[in-house]
ChimeraX commands (.cxc) that place a marker at each C-alpha (Angstrom):
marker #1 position 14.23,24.84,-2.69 radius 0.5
marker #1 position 16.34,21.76,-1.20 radius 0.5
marker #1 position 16.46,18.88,-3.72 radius 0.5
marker #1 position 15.82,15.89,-1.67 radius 0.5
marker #1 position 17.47,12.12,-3.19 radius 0.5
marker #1 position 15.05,9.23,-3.04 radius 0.5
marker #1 position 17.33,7.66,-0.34 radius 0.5
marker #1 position 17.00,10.91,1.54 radius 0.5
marker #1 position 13.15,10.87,1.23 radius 0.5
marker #1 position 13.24,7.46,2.51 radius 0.5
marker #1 position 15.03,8.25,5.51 radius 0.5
marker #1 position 13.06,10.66,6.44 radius 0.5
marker #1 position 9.57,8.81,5.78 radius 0.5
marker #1 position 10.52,6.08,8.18 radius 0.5
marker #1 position 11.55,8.24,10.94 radius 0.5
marker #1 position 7.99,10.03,10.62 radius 0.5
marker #1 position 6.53,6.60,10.35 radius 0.5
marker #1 position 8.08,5.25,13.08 radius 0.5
marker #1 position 6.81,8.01,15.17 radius 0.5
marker #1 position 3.53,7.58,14.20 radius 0.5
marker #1 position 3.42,3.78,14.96 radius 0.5
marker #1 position 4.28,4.47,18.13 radius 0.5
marker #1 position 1.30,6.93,18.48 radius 0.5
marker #1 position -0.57,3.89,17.15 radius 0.5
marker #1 position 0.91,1.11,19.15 radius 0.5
marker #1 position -0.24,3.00,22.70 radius 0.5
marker #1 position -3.57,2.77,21.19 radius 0.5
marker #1 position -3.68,-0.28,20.13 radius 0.5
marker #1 position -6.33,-2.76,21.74 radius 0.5
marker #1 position -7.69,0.63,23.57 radius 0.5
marker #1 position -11.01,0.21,22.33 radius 0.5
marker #1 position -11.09,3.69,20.95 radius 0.5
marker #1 position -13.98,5.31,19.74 radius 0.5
marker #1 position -15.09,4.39,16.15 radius 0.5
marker #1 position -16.72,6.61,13.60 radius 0.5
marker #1 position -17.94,5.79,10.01 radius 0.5
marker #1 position -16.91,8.05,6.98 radius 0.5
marker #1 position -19.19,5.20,5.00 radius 0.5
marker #1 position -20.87,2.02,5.87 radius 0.5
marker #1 position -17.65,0.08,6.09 radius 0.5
marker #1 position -15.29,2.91,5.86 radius 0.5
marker #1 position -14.26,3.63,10.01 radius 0.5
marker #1 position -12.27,6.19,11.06 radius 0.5
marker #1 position -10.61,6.63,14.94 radius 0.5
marker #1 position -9.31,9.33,16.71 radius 0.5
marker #1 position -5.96,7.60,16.42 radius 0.5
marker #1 position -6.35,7.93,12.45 radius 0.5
marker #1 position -6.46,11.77,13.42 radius 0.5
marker #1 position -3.85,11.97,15.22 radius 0.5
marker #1 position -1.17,9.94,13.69 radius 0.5
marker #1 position -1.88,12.45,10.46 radius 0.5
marker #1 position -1.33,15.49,12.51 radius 0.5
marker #1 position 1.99,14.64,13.87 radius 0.5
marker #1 position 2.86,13.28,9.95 radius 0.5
marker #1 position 1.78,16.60,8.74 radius 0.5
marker #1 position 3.86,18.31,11.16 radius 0.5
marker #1 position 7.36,16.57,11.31 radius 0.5
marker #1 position 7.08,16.60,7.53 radius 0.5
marker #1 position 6.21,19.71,7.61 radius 0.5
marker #1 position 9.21,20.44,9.29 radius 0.5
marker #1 position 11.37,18.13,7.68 radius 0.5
marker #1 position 10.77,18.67,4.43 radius 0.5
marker #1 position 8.78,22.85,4.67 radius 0.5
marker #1 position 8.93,22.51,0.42 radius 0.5
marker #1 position 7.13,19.19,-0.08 radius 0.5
marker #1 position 2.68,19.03,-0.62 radius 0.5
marker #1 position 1.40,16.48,1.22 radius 0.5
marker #1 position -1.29,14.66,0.35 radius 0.5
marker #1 position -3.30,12.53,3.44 radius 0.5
marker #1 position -6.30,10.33,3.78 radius 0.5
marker #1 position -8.23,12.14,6.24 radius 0.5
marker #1 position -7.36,15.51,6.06 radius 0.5
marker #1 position -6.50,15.85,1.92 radius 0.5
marker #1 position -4.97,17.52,0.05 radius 0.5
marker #1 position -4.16,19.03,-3.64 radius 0.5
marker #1 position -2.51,16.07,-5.72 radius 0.5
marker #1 position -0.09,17.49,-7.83 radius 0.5
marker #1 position 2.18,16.15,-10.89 radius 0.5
marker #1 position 5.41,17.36,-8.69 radius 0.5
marker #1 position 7.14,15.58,-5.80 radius 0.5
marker #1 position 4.94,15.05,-2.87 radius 0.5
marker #1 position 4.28,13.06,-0.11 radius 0.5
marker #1 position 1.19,10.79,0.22 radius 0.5
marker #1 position -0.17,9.68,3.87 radius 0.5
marker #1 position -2.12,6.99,5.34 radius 0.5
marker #1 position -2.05,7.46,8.90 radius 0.5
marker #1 position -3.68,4.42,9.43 radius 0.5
marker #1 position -3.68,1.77,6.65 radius 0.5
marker #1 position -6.01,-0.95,8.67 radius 0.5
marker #1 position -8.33,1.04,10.46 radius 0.5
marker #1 position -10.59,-1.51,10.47 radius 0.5
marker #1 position -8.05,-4.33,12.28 radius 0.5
marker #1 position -6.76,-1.94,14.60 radius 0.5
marker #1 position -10.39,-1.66,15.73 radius 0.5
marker #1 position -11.33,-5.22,16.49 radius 0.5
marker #1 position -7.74,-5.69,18.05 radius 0.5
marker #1 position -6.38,-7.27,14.84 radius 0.5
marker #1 position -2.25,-6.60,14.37 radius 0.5
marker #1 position -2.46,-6.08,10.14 radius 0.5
marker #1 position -2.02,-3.01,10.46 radius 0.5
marker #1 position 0.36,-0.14,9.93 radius 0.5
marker #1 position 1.52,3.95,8.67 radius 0.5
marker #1 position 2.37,4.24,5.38 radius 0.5
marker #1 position 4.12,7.80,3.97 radius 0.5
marker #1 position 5.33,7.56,0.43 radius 0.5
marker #1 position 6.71,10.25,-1.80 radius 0.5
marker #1 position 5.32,10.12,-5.56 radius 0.5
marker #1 position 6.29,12.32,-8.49 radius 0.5
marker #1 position 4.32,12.66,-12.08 radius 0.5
marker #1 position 2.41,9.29,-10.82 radius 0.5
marker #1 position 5.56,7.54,-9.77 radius 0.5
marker #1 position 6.41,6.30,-6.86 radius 0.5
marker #1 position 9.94,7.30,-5.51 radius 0.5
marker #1 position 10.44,6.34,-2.22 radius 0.5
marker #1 position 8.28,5.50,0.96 radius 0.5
marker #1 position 8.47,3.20,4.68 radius 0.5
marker #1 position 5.80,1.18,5.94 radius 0.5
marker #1 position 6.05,0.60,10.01 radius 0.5
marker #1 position 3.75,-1.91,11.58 radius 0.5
marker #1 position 3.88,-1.52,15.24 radius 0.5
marker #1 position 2.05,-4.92,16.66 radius 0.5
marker #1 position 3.75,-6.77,14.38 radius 0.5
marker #1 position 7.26,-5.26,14.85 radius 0.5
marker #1 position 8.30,-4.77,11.10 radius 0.5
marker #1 position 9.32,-1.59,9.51 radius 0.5
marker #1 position 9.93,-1.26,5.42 radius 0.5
marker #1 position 11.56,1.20,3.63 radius 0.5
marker #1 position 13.20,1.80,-0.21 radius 0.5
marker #1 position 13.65,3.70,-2.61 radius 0.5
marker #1 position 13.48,3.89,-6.54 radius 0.5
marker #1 position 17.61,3.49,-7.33 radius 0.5
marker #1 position 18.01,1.86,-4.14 radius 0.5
marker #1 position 17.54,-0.82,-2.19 radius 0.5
marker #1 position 14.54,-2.04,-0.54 radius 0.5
marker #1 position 14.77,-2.63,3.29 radius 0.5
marker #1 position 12.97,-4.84,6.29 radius 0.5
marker #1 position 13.95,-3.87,9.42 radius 0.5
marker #1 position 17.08,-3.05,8.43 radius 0.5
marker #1 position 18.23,-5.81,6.45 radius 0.5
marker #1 position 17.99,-5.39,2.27 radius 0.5
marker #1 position 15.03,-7.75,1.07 radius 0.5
marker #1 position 14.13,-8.71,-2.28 radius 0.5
marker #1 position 11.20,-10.36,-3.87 radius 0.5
marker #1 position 10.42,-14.39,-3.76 radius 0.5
marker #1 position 11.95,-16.63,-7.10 radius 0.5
marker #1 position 9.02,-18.12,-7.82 radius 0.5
marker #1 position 8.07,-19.37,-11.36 radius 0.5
marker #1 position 4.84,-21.07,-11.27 radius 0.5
marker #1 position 1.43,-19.90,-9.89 radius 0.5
marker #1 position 0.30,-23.38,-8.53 radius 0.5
marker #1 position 3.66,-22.76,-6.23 radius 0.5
marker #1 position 2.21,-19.24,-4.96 radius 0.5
marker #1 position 1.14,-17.76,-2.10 radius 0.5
marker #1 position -1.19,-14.64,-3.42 radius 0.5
marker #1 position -2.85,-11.60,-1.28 radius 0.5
marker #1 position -5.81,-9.60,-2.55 radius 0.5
marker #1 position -8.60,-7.49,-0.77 radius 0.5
marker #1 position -12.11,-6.52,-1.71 radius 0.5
marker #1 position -13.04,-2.73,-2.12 radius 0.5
marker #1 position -15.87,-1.14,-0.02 radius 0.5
marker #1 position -17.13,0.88,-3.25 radius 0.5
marker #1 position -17.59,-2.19,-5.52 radius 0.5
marker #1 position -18.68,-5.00,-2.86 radius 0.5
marker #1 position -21.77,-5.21,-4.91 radius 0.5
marker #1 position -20.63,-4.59,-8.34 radius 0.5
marker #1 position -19.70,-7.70,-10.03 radius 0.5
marker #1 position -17.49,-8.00,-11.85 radius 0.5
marker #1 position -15.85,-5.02,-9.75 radius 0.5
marker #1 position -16.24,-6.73,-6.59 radius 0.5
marker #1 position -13.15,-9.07,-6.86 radius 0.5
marker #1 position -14.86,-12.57,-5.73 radius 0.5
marker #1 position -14.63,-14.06,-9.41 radius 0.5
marker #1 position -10.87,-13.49,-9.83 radius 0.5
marker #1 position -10.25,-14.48,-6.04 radius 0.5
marker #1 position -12.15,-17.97,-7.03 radius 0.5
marker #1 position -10.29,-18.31,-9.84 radius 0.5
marker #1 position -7.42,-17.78,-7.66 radius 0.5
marker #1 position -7.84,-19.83,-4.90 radius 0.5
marker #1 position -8.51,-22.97,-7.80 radius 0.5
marker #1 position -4.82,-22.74,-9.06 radius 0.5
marker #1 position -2.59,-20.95,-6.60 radius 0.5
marker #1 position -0.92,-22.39,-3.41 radius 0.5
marker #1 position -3.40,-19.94,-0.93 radius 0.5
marker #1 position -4.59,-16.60,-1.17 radius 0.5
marker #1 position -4.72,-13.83,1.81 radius 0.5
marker #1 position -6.71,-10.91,2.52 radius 0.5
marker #1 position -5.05,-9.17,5.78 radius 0.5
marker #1 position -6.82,-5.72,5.22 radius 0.5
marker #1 position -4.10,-3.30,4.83 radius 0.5
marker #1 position -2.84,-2.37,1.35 radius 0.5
marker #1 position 0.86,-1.04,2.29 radius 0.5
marker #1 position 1.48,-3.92,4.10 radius 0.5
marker #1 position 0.73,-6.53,0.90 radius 0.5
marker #1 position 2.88,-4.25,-1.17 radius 0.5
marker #1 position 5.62,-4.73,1.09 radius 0.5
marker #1 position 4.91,-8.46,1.66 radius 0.5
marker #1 position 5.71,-8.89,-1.91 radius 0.5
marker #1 position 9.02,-6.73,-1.70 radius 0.5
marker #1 position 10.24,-9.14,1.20 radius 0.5
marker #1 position 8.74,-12.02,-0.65 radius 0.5
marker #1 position 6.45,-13.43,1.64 radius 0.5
marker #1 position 3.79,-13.54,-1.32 radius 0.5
marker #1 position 4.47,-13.63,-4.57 radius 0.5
marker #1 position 1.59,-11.21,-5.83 radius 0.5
marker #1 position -0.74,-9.60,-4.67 radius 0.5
marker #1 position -3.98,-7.51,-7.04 radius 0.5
marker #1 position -6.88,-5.36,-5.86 radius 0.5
marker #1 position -9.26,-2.80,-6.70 radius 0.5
marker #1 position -10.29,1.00,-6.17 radius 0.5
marker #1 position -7.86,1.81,-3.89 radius 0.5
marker #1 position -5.93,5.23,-3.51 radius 0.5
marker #1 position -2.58,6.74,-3.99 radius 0.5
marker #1 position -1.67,6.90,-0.20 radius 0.5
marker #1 position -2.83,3.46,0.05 radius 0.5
marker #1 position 0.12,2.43,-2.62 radius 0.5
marker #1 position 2.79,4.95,-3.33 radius 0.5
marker #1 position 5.18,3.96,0.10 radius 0.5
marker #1 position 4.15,0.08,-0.61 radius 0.5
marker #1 position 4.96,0.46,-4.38 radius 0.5
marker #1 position 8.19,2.34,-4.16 radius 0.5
marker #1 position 9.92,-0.21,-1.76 radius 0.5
marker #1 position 8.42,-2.80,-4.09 radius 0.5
marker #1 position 9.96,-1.32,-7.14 radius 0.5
marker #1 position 13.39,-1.21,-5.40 radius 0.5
marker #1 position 13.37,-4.78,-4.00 radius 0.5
marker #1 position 12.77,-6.44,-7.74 radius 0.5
marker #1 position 9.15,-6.44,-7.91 radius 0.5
marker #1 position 6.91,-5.37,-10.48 radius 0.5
marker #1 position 3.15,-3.16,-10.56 radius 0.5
marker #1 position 1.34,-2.65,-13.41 radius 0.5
marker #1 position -2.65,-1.76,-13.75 radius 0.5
marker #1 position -5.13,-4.75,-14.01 radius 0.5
marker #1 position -4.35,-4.27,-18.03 radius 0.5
marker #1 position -0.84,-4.43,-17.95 radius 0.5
marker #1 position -0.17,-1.17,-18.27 radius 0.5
marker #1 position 1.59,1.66,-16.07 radius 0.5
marker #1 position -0.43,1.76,-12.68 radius 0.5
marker #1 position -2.79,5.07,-12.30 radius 0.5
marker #1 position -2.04,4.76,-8.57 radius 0.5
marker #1 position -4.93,7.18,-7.78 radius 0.5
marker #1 position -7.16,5.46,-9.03 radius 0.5
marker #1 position -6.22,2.01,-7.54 radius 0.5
marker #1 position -6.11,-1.33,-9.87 radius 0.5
marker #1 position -3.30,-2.77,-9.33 radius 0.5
marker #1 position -1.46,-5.95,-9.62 radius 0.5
marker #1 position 1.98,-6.35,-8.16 radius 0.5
marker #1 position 4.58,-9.19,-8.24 radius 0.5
marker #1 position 7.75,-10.56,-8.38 radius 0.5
marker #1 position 8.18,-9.90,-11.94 radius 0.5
marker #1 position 8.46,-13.75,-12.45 radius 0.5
marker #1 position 4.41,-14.27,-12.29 radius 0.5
marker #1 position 3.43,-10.80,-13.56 radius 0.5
marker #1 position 2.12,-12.08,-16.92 radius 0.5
marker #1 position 0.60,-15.42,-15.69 radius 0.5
marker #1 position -1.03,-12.80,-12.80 radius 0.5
marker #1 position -2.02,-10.59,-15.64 radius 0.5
marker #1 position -4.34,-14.02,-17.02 radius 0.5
marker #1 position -5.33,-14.93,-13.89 radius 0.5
marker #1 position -6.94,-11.83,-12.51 radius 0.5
marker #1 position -6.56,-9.34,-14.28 radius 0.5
marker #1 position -8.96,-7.58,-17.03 radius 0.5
marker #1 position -9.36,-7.42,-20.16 radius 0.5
marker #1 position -10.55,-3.93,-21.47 radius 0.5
marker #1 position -12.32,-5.11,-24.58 radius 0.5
marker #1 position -14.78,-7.02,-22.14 radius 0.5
marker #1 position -14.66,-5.43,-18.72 radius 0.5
marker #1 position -13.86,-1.66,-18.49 radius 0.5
marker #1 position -13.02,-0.93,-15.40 radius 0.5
marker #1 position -14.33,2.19,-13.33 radius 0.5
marker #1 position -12.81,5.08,-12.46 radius 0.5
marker #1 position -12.91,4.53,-8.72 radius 0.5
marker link #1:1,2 radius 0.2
marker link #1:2,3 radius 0.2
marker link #1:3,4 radius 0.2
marker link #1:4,5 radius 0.2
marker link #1:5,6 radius 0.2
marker link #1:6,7 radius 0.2
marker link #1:7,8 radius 0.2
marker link #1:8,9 radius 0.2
marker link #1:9,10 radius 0.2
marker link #1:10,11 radius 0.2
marker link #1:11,12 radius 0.2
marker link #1:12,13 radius 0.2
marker link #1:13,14 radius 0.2
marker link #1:14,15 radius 0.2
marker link #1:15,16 radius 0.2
marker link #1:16,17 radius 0.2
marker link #1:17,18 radius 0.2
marker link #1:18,19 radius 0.2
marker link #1:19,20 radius 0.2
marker link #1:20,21 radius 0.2
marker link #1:21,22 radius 0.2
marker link #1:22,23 radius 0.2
marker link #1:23,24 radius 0.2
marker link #1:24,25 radius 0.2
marker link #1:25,26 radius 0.2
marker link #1:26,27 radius 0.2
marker link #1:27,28 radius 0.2
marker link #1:28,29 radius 0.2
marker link #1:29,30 radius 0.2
marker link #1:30,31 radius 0.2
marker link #1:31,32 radius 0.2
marker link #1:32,33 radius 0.2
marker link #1:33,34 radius 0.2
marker link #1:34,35 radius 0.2
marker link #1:35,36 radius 0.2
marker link #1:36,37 radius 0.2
marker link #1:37,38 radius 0.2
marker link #1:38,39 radius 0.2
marker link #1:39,40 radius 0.2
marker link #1:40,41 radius 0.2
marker link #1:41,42 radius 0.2
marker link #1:42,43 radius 0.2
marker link #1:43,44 radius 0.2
marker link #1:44,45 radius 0.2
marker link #1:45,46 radius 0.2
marker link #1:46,47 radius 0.2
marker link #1:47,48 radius 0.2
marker link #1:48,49 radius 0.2
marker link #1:49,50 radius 0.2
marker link #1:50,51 radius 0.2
marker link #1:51,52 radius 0.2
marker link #1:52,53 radius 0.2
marker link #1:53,54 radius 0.2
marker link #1:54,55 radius 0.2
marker link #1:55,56 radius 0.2
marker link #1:56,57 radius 0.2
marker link #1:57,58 radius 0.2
marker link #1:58,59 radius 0.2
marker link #1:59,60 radius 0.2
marker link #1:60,61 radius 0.2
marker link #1:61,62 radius 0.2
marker link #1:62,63 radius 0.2
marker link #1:63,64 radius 0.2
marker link #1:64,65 radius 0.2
marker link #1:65,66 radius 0.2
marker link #1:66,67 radius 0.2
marker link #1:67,68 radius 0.2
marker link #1:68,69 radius 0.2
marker link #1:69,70 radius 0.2
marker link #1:70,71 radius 0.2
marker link #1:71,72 radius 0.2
marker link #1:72,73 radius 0.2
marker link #1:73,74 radius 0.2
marker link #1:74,75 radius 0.2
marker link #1:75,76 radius 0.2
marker link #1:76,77 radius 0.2
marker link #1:77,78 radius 0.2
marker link #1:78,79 radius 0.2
marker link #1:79,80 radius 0.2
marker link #1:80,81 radius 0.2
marker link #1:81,82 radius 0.2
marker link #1:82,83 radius 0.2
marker link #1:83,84 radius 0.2
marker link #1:84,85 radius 0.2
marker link #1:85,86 radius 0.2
marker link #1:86,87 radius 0.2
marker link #1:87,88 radius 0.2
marker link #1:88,89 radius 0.2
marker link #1:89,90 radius 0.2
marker link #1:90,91 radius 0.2
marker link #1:91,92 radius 0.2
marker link #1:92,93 radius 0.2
marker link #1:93,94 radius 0.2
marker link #1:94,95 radius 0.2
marker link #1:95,96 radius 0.2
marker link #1:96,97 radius 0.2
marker link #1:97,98 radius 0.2
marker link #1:98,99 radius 0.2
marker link #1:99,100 radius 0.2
marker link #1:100,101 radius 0.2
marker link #1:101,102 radius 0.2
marker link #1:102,103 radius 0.2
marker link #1:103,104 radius 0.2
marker link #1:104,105 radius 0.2
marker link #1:105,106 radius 0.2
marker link #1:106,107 radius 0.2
marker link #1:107,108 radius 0.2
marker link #1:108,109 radius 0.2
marker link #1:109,110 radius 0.2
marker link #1:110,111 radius 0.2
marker link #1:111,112 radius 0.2
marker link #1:112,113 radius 0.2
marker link #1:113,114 radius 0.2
marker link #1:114,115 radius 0.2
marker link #1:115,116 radius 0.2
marker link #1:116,117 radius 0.2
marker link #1:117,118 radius 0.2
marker link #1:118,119 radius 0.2
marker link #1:119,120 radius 0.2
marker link #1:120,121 radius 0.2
marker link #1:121,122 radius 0.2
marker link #1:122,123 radius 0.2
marker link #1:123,124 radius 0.2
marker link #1:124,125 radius 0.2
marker link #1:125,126 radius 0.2
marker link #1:126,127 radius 0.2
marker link #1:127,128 radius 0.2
marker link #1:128,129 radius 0.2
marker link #1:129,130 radius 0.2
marker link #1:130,131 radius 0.2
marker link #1:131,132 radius 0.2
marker link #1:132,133 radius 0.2
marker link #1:133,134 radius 0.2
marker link #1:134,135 radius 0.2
marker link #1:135,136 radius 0.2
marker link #1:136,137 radius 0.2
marker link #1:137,138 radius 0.2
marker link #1:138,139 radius 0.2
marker link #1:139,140 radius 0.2
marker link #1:140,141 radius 0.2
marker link #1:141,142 radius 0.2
marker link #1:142,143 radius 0.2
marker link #1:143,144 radius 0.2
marker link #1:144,145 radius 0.2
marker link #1:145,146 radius 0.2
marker link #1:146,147 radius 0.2
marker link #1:147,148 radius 0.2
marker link #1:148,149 radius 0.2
marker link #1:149,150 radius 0.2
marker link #1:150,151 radius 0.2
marker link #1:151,152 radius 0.2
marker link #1:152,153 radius 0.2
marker link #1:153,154 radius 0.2
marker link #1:154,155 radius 0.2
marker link #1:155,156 radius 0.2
marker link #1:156,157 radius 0.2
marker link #1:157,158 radius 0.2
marker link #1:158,159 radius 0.2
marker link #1:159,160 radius 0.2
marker link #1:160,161 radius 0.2
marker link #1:161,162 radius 0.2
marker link #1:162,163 radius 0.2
marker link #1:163,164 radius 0.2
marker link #1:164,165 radius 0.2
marker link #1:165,166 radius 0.2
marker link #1:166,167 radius 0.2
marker link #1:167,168 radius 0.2
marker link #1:168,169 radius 0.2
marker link #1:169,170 radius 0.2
marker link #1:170,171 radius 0.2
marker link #1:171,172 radius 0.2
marker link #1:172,173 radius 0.2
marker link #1:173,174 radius 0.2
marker link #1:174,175 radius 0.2
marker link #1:175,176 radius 0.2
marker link #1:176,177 radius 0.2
marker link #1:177,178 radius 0.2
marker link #1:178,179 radius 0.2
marker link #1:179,180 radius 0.2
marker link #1:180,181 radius 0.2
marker link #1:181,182 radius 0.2
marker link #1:182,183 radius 0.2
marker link #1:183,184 radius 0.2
marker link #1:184,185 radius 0.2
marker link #1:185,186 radius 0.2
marker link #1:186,187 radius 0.2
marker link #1:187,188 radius 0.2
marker link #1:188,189 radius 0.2
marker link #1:189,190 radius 0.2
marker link #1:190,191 radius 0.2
marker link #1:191,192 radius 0.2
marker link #1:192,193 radius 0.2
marker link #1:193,194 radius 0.2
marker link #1:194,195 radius 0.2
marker link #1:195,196 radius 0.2
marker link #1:196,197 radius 0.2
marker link #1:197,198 radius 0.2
marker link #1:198,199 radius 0.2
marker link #1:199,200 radius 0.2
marker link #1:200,201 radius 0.2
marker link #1:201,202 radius 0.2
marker link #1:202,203 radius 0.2
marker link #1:203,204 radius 0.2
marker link #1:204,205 radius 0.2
marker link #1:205,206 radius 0.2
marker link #1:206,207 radius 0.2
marker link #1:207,208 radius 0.2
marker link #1:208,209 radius 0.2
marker link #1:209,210 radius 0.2
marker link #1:210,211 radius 0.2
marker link #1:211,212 radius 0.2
marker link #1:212,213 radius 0.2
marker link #1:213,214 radius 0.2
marker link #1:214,215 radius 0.2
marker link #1:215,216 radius 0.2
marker link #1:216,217 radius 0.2
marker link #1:217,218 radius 0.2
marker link #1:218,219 radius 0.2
marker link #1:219,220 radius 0.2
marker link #1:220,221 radius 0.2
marker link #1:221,222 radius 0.2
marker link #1:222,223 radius 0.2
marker link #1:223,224 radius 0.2
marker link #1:224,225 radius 0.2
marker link #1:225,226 radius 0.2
marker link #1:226,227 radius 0.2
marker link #1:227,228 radius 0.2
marker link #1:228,229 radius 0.2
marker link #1:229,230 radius 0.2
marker link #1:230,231 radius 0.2
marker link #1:231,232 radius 0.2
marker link #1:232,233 radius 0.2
marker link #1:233,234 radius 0.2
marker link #1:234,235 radius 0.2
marker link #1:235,236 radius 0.2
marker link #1:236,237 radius 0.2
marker link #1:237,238 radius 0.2
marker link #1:238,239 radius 0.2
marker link #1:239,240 radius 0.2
marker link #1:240,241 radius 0.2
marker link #1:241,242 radius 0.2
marker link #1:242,243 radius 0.2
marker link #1:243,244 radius 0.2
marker link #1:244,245 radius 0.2
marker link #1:245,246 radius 0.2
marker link #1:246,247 radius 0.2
marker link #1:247,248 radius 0.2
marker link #1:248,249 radius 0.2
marker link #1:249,250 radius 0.2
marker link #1:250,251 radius 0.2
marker link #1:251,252 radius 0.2
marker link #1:252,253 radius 0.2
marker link #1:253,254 radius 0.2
marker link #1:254,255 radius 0.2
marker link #1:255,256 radius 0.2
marker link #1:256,257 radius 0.2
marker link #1:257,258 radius 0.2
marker link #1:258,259 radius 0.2
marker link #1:259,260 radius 0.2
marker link #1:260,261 radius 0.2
marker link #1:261,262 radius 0.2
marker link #1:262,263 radius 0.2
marker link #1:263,264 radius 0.2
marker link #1:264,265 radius 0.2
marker link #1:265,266 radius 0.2
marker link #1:266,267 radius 0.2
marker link #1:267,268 radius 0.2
marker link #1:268,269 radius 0.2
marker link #1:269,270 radius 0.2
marker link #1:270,271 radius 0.2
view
């Protein structure tokens, strides 16, 4: 079995991503036929087929590696493998909104190690890896300096499964947000505020119940641009089950406060 570096596994996950996007990008503003996996949850034909050609060119690329995708599965497994979202923004790329992207990330005993995030409309592509360093478009990137919260520009989003679940459903923290911080954005596509944090366009960014191909490309370029990503109770992220808060490193504690939870008074679910 080939042993693959994290810079390797980087490479190679933004050349599949970059094909995909361009699957994407020919669709985009198509109007293409919309179905629902839930009552908020769409899925388009473009989903399906940007995960069949990731499935096959890694596939090919990389014959010894699992992969694990959002709309056709897969085992998850403690060993390296990749994790796909064909189409991180489904919902955007339906009403003609740019935010969104392809995310393929390779993650090992819950760890992400490297990944690339390519956004067609918008014409940015990410990539990194853990040792390494973090890329946008081809230029290294790091996170943003800042110190203080009330200087901040946050992102967040709001989960489908929880939307009615307080104190699951994320509006409380996002108020208590929007009070102190400089603004607060919800674009819709998780990969893409991970990687807005490695370039250090925000400064943090937190959400709930979302899933490991959501966050393991987003995370790992993260990581290797300075940033930091811990659960919503400080601890290591369980990135399949989703609570996350990410940073610069600078705000992670004062993030922690602000949003985060406390276990003794709010368990959180297991997605």
């Amino acid at each position: 079995m080939q042993s693959r570096t994290p810079a390797e596994l980087a490479t190679i996950a933004l050349e599949v991503a970059s094909q995909a996007a361009l699957l994407l990008q020919a669709g985009f503003r198509s109007r293409p036929a919309v179905g629902k996996k839930a009552r908020i949850d769409l899925v388009t034909e473009f989903d399906l087929a940007s995960e069949v050609l990731l499935r096959q060119r890694l596939s090919e690329l990389t014959p010894e590696l699992p992969l694990i995708g959002e709309e056709q599965g897969g085992t998850p497994t403690t060993e390296l493998a990749w994790y796909v979202d064909p189409l991180d923004g489904t919902t955007n790329f339906v009403h003609g909104h740019p935010f969104y992207c392809v995310s393929v990330g390779a993650m090992r005993d819950g760890r992400p190690v490297a990944g690339a995030v390519v956004a067609p409309s918008l014409g940015l592509s990410y990539h990194g890896a853990i040792g390494e360093l973090a890329y946008r478009n081809g230029e290294p990137c790091r996170v943003s300096d800042s110190v203080e919260l009330e200087d901040s520009l946050l992102a967040t989003g709001f989960s489908p499964n929880y939307r009615r679940e307080p104190p699951h459903d994320n509006f409380e923290p996002f108020l208590r947000a929007k009070r102190i911080v400089r603004g607060v954005r919800r674009c819709g596509a998780a990969a893409l505020d991970l990687c807005f944090v490695a370039d250090g366009t925000y400064d943090g960014y937190w959400e709930r119940s979302l899933h490991a191909w959501d966050l393991v490309a987003g995370s790992a370029i993260l990581l290797a641009a300075g940033g930091r990503i811990t659960g919503l109770h400080g601890r290591e992220p369980e990135l399949s089950i989703g609570h996350v808060i990410a940073s610069n490193g600078r705000l992670h504690e004062a993030l922690l406060e602000l949003v985060g939870e406390d276990p003794q008074r709010v368990p959180l679910p297991s997605a």
